[in-house]
C-alpha positions in Angstrom: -64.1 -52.7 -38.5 -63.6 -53.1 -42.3 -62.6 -56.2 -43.7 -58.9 -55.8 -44.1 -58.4 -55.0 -40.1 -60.8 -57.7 -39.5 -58.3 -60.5 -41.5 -54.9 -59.1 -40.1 -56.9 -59.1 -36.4 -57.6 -62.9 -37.5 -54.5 -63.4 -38.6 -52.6 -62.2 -35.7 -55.2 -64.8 -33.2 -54.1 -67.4 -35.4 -50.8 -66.8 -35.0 -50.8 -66.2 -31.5 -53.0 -69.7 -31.0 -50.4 -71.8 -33.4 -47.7 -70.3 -30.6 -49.6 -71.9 -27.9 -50.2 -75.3 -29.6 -46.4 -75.9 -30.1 -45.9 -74.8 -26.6 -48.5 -76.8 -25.5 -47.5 -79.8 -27.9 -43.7 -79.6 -25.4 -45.7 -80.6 -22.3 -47.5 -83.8 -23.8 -45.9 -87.2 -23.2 -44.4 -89.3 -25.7 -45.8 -91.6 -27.6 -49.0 -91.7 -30.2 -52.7 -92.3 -29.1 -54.0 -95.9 -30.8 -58.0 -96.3 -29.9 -59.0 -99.6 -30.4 -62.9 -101.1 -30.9 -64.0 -104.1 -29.3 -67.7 -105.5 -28.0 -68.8 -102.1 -29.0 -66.5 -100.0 -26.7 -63.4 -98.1 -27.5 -60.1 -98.4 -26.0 -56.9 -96.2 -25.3 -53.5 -97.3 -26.2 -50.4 -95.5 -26.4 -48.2 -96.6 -29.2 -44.3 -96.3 -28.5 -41.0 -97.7 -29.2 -43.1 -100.5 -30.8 -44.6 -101.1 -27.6 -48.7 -100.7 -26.7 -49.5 -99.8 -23.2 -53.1 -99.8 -22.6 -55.0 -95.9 -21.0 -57.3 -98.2 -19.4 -58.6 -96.7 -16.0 -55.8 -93.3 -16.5 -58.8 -91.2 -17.5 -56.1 -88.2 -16.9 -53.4 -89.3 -18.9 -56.3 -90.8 -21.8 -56.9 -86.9 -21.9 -54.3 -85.3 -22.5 -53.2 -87.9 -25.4 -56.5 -86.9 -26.9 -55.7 -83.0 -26.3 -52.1 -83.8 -27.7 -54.2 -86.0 -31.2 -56.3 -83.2 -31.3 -53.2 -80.4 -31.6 -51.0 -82.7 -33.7 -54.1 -82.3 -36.6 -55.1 -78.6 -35.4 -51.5 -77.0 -36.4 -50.8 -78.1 -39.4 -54.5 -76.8 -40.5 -53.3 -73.7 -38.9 -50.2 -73.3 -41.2 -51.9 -73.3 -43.9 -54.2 -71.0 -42.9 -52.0 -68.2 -41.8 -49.8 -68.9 -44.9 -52.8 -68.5 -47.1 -53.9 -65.8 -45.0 -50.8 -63.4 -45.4 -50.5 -64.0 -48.8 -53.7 -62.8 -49.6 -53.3 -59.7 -47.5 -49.8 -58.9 -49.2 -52.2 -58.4 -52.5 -55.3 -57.4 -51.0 -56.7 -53.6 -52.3 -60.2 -52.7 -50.4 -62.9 -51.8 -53.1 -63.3 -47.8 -53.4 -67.0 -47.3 -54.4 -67.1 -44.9 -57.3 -68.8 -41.7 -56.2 -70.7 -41.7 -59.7 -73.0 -45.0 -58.5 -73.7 -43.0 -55.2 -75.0 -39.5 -57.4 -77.2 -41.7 -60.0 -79.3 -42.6 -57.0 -82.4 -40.0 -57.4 -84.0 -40.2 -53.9 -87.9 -39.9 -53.2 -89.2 -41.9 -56.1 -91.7 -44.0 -54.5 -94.9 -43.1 -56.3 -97.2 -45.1 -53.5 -99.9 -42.9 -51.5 -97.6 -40.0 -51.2 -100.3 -39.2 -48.8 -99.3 -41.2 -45.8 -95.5 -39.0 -45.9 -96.6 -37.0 -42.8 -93.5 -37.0 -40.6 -91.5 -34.2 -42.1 -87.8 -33.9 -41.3 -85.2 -31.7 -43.1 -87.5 -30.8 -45.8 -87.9 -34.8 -46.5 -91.3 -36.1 -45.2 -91.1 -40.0 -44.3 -94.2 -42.5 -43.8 -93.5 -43.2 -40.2 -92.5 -41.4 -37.4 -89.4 -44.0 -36.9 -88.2 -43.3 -40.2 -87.8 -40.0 -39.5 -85.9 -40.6 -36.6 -83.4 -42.5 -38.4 -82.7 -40.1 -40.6 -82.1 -37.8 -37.4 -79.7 -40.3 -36.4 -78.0 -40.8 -39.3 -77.2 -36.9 -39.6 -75.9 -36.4 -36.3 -73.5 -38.6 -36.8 -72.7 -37.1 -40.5 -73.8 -40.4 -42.7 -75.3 -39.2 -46.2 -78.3 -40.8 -46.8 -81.3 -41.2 -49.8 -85.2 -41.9 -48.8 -87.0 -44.4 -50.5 -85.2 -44.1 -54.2 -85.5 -46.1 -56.6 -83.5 -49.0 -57.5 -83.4 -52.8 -60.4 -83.9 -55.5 -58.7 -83.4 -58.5 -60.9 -85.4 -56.5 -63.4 -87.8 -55.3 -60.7 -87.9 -51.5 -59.7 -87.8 -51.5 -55.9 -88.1 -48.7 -53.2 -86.2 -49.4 -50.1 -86.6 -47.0 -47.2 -83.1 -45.6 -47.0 -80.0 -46.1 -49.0 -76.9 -45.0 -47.0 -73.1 -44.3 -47.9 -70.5 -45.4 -45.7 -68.4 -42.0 -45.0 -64.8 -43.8 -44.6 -64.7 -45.9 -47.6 -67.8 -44.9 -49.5 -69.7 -48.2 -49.4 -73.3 -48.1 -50.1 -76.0 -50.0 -47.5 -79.7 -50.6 -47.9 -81.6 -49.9 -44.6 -85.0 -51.0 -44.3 -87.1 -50.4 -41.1 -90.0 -53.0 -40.6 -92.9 -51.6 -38.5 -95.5 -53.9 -38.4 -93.6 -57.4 -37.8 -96.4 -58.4 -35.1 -99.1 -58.6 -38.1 -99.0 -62.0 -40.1 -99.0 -60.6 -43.3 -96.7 -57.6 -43.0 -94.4 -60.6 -41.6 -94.9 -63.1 -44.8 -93.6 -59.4 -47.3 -90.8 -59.1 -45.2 -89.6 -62.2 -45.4 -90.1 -62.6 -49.0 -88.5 -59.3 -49.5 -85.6 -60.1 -47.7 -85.6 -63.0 -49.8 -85.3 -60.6 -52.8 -82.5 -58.7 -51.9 -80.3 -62.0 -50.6 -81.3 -63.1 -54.5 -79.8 -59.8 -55.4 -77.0 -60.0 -53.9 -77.9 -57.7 -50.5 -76.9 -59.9 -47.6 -77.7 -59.3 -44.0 -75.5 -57.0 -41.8 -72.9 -57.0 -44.8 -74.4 -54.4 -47.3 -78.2 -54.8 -46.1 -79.4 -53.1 -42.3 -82.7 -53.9 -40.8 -84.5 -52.5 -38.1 -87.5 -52.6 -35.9 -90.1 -50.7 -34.2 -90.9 -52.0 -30.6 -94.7 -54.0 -29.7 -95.8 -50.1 -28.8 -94.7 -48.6 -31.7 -91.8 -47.1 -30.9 -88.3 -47.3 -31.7 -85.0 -48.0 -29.7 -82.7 -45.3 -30.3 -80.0 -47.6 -28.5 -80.2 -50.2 -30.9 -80.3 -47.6 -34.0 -77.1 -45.8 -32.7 -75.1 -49.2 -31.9 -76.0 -50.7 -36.1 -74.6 -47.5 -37.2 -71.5 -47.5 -35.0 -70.9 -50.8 -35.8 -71.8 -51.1 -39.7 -71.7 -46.9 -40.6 -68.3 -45.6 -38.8 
């Protein structure tokens, strides 16, 4: 869902919730809830006509003045937001990434033991076996991607395994797979280089994917094909 149909889907629940508070608000009884403090304990009053009758022992009735307290301070937060809300989706213009950014990316630049690239796929050989299955994936369902190319990184040059561009609006993801997460220190680099990329602005499941192989070694072709259709199409 991109982010646009994901506010106007929010917007609409928040309208449709406001609708239920008011109608909700009709049904509550008159009067407003006064809690008292005294020898440590807190008592229920309701306040009306300048009178205070006490909610002591009307557990029922206590309720539903605190459901009615509670939507008396819910609905005018409410307002606000769906005010704010529509006005900011009257202006809004999603981002179009410029297809220039996407060509300056020269895939296949990592330099390090070129040796261990044995999985070959599509004329691209990958380190791992998962890897390459990704990139199966990935074209079946028609998503351009680049292996292991090389990007800055707060002044760092980085290699992540795939970078990927979202067909319907052109937006540009970092995938990296993560075999080994059952060995310490593979765990302690991935981590810190997730640490890296939140420092650089890649956040999880918003423009950064991870995956992982299974305890065996192998990889869950369910789980790559439900990221994709939820963060890819």
């Amino acid at each position: 869902m991109q982010f646009k149909e994901y506010a106007q889907s929010h917007l609409s629940y928040m309208q449709r919730l406001l609708k239920h508070n008011c109608l909700q608000l009709e049904k509550m009884p008159p009067g407003k809830l006064v809690k008292k403090k005294a020898h440590g304990k807190i008592y229920y009053y309701v306040s009306e006509k300048d009178t205070l009758r006490s909610l002591l022992g009307k557990y029922e009735l206590q309720n539903r003045y605190i459901e009615k307290e509670f939507l008396e301070l819910e609905n005018p937060k409410l307002t606000c937001n769906i005010q704010l809300l529509e006005r900011f989706l009257r202006k809004y213009e999603p981002l179009i990434v410029s297809p220039s950014l996407w060509d300056s990316i020269e895939a296949e630049q990592n330099p390090y033991r070129p040796e261990d690239k044995r999985h070959l796929y599509r004329q691209i050989r990958f380190r791992s076996k998962s890897e390459a299955v990704i990139a199966s994936i990935l074209t079946s369902y028609g998503i351009e991607f680049k292996y292991e190319p090389a990007l800055d990184l707060n002044g760092q040059r980085i290699y992540p395994d795939f970078v990927v561009r979202r067909p319907r609006d052109g937006k540009i993801f970092i995938w990296e797979h993560f075999g080994m997460i059952y060995d310490e220190s593979y765990l302690d680099k991935t981590f810190h280089k997730l640490s890296e990329y939140h420092l650089s602005g890649y956040d999880l499941w918003d423009n950064l994917i991870i995956s992982f192989d299974q305890s065996d070694g192998s990889i869950d072709l369910t789980v790559i094909e439900k990221i994709i259709t939820l963060f890819l199409l």
